[in-house]
C-alpha angles and dihedrals in degrees: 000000000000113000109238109238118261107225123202131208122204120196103183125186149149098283101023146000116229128207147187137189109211122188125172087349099302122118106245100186149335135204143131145258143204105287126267140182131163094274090068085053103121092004117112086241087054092057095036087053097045083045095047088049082051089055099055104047114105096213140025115257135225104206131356136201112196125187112209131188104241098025133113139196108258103018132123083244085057090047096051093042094051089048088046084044090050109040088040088054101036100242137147103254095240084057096069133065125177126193135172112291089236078058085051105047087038095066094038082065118021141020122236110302092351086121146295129303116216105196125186118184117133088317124035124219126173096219125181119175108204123221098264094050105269128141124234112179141170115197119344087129102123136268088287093062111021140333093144110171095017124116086260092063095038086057092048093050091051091056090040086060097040091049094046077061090049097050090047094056099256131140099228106228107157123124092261095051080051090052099041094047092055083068104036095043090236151358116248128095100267088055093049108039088050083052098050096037107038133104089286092068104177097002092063086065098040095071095051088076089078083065097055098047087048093056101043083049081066090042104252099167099222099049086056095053092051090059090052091057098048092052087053087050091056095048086059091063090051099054091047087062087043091050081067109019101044121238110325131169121264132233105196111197140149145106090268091064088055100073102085130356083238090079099058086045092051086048094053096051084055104050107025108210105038120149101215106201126170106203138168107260098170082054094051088052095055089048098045076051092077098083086057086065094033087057 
């Protein structure tokens, strides 16, 4: 009797790459492995990152579709990380595609031209794919330009607070310093300045959004208010896709959103009308793999 293939999704990103085993349909197995982007490709923290996702899997697949922040469709990027992809997992090359992680998430939610996906993750970017296949985009241009409302800013914006105490003299003790010391290991300069400056870069900071959910969950004020200003932040991108798309409807997702369930409700004061959905994407991507077998 034939073995049916085993199909894995990979949904990279900045903090953590998610992935999923499909077979017959049914979801096998899901986990997560160190983060990568297109910027680790040829790096050895690219390669450290793609051999520790092999050792984790719990089975070997037979094709794999993987969606990576930084990549597209056609480039020599999206060549040498399907041939990384390929000779890492042990797959033959035609039985690997990669895309960029916003095509990914796009098609887990919405068909061509059906709206606009608002993703924050550690970055934020506004993303419409038009029916005939174009790209209209807001954001979505790194920590060093942009990411506002994303788990990178909120993290930012947590230090920036915590510092301005600093520099008045004050000993920060509020419920989000207690959180965000339990992550950064303390809260003088010397701490923080190790944790935002060290070999991590954005994704340092990144982790530092679960704290500030946490603490606006137990109402810190300032926390809370961090997470107002991110959704505002969000529904800026929005309204830059809109400025040249019309008024579509919005698909809010990503793991940002994700922190309190403050932070769907701020977003949806600011843009009235969102659909907030959390979905596999790792998982969308397995199953989308099966065309690559079936090929």
């Amino acid at each position: 009797m034939t073995r049916s293939p085993l199909l894995l999704g990979l949904d990279a990103g900045g903090t953590a790459t998610g992935w999923a085993l499909v077979r017959d349909s049914q979801l096998v197995a899901t986990g997560t492995a160190p983060a990568f982007t297109a910027l680790l490709l040829g790096t050895p923290a690219g390669a450290q990152s793609l051999a520790a996702l092999a050792a984790a899997l719990p089975g070997h697949p037979d094709a794999v579709q993987a969606g990576v922040p930084g990549i597209t469709v056609g480039t020599d990027a999206a060549r040498h990380l399907q041939a990384a992809l390929a000779e890492t997992l042990r797959v033959p090359a035609g039985q690997v595609d990669v895309e960029g992680d916003l095509d990914l998430a796009y098609r887990a939610h919405l068909g061509p031209g059906a709206g606009i996906l608002l993703y924050a993750g550690t970055g934020s970017i506004a993303y419409h794919v038009t029916a005939r296949g174009e790209v209209v985009r807001a954001g979505g241009r790194g920590y060093r330009l942009g990411d506002d409302g994303g788990g990178f800013s909120l993290g930012r914006a947590a230090l920036r607070h915590l510092t301005t105490q600093l520099d008045l003299g004050q000993v920060p003790d509020s419920r989000l310093a207690h959180e965000v010391a339990a992550i950064t290991g303390g809260l003088d300069w010397e701490t923080l300045r190790g944790f935002a400056y060290g070999s991590q870069g954005a994704a340092a900071l990144a982790r530092l959004a679960p704290a500030v959910g946490r603490a606006a969950d137990a109402g810190d004020p300032d926390a809370m208010l961090m997470l107002e200003s991110a959704a505002v932040a969000l529904a800026e991108l929005v309204s830059r896709v809109r400025a040249q798309t019309g008024t579509l409807p919005v698909t809010a997702t990503g793991g940002a959103l994700r922190i309190s369930p403050l932070f769907p409700s701020a977003l949806s004061r600011a843009l009235p009308g969102v659909s907030v959905q959390q979905r596999n994407h790792a998982e969308a991507a397995a199953r989308y793999a099966a065309r690559l077998y079936a090929d």
